[in-house]
N, C-alpha and C positions, 0 to 999 in steps of 0.2 A: 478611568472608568469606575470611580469609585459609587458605588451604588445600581450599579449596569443593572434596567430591566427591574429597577424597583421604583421608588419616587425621585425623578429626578430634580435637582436641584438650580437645573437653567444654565442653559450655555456659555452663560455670559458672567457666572460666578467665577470671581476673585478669588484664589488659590493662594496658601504658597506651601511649596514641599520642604519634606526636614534638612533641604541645603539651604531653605531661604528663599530659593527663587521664587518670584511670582509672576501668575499666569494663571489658567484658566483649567477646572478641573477637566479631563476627560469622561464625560458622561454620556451615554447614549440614551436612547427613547425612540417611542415608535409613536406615531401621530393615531392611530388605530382605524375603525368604523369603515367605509369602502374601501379606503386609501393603503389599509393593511390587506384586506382582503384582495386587491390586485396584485399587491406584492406577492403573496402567495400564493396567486394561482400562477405568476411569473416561474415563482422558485418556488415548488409544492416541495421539493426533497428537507427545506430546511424543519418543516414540521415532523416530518418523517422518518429525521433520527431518533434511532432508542435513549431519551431525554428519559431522567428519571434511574435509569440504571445503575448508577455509578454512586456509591457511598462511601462518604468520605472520612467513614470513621473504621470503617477497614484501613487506614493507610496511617502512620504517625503524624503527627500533627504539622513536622518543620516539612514534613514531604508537602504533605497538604496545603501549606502557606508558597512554599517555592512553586507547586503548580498553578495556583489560584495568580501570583506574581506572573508567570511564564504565559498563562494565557490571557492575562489583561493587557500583558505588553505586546502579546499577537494579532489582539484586535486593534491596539493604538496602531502596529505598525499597519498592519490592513488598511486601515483608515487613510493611513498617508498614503498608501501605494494607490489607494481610489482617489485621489485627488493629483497624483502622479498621470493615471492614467486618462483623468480628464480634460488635465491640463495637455495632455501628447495630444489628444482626440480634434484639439480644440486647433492646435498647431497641424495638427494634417489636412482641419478644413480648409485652414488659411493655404495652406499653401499647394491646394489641389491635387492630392494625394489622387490616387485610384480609387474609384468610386467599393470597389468591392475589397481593398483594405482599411477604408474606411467603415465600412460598413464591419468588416470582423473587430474594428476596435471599440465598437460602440456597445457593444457585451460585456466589455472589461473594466466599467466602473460598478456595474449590477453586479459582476462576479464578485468582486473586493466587497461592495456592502453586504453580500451572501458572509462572505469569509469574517467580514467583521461582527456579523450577529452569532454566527457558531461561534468563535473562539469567545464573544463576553459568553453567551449563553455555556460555555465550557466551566467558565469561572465560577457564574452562576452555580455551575452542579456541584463547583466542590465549595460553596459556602459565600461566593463573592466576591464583586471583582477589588482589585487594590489600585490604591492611587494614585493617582498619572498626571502632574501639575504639569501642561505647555503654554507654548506661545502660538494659538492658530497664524500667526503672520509667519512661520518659520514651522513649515510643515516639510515642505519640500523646497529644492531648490531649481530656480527657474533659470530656461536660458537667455542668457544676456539680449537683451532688445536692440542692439545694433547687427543682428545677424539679420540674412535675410531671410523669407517665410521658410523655402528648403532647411536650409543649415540650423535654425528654432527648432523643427520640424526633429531634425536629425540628431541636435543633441539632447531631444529628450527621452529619443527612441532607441540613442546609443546607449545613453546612463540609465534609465527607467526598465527597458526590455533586453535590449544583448548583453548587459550586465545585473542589473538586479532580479529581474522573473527570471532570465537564463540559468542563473546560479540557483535559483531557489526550488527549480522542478529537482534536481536529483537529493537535495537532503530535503525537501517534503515527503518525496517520493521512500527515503531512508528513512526518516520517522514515522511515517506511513506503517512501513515491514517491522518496526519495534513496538508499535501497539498492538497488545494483543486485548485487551477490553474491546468489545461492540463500537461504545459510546467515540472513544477518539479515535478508534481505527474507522468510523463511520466518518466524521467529523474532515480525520486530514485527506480521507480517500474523496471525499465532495471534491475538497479543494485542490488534490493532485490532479484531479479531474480537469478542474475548470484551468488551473497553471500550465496546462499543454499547451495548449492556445496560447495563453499569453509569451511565452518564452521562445515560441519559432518566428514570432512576430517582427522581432528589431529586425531579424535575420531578410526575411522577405519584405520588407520597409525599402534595406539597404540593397535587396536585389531591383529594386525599382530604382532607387536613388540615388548610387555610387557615379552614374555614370556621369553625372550632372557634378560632380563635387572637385574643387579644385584639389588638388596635391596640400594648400595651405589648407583648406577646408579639414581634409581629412586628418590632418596633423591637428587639427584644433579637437577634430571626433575622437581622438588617441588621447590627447589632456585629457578630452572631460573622464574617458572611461577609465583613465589613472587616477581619478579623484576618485570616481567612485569604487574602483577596486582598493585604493589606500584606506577609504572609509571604512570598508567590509574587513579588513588585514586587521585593521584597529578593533573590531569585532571580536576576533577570533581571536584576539590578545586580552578581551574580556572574559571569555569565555574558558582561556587557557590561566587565567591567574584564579576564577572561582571554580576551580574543578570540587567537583564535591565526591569526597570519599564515602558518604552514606548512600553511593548509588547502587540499587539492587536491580536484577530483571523485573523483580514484581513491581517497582517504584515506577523503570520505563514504559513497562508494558499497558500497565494501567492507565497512568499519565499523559503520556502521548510525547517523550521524548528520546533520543539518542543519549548511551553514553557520552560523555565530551570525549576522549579520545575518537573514537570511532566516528564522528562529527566532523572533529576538525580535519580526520583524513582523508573524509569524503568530500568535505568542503574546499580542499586544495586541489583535491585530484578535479573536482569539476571546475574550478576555477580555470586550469588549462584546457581542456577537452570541450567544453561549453560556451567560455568565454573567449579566453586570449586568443587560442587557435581560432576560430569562426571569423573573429573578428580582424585576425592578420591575414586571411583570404581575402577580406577586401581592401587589403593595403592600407587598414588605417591603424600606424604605428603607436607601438605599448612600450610604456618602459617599466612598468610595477607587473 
């Protein structure tokens, strides 16, 4: 998102980041003239955060660069979870979903590009976003094409909602309670918002859907959410080796983040409560 909301440099710019790799900068942009104007009257609340508040020369400078980092990498991730959720959307059609959980998922790619313009514009406020070299062909990952429309259907609603939105309402919901500035307690409370919905969602998918699912089926819905909870494990192994000892309350409070300890043990404890458990009620076995 290097540049977010300034002059963008085009989609289709060749990147490469200081490991080498190349690929395509992460930049946003807004088309503007009618076409922004419905977006906001869509979603009037994203005008309507106190934008402007939050100065960045109140805060040391390495705090300032780690937050500017922390929210460019929340709108990348946004961005991907909006194309996550498109992609389920698109699989519930195929495979004749109920017309009125179809209809609640069709909110939840608007929500993600809501979530995606607050966190660049977060970045924006403390000076700009930082750079994010990917590969749009390897955004998310898809379920394998020999499943049929159901089980497509189901593992992306296992891996996308009853494990990744499921896990993310209660530490949003946790950095949420640690902002104490306007600006990002405004910001994560939008999106704690909008993240209810998404997160009870896998769960009533699979009250529709278990009944239909073989014994093999569900043992395949068990892998996939063991990949995706190994991936999130691997996270918090990130998370646990960059602890930073210059964290203050004014830094989090401001900011819009958790201490890492207090993080990661909320991020475990909801990993059983949220995840594992839900999802061993409907008999679809975990071994992570």
């Amino acid at each position: 998102m290097a540049n977010t909301a300034e002059q963008p440099t085009g989609l289709q710019a060749q990147a490469v980041d200081a490991n080498g790799a190349v690929g395509e900068l992460f930049e946003l942009e807004l088309f503007g003239e009618g076409m922004e104007r419905r977006y906001r009257k869509q979603r009037p609340e994203v005008e309507a955060m106190p934008w402007g508040t939050m100065n960045p020369a109140d805060y040391a400078p390495e705090t300032v660069i780690r937050a500017r980092k922390q929210w460019t990498g929340a709108a990348f991730q946004e961005h991907r979870t909006g194309i996550a959720c498109a992609s389920a959307l698109r699989s519930l059609l195929e495979c004749r979903a109920p017309l009125d959980l179809i209809a609640m998922a069709t909110r939840f790619p608007l929500d993600e590009i809501v979530h995606v313009e607050l966190c660049a514009r977060m970045a924006m406020e403390l000076g700009g976003g930082t750079e994010i070299v990917h590969d749009p062909d390897e955004m998310i990952v898809d379920a394998p094409e020999n499943l049929r429309p159901l089980m497509r259907a189901a593992d992306k609603v296992v891996r996308y909602f009853c494990v990744g939105e499921a896990l993310s309402i209660p530490l949003l919901r946790g950095t949420w309670k640690a902002a104490k500035h306007p600006l990002p307690r405004a910001v994560l409370g939008r999106i704690v918002k909008d993240e209810a919905a998404h997160g009870v969602f896998g769960f009533a998918f699979l009250d529709w859907a278990i009944d239909d699912l073989s014994a093999d089926e569900r043992a395949h819905l068990g892998r996939a959410a063991d990949r995706t909870i190994r991936a999130i494990k691997n996270q918090w192994k990130s998370v646990e080796t960059n602890r930073s000892d210059a964290y203050n309350e004014k830094m989090g409070d401001a900011l819009g983040w958790m201490q890492s300890d207090a993080y990661l043990e909320l991020a475990k404890k909801s990993m059983e409560t949220q995840v594992r458990a839900p999802l061993r009620e409907f008999d679809i076995p975990l071994t992570e």
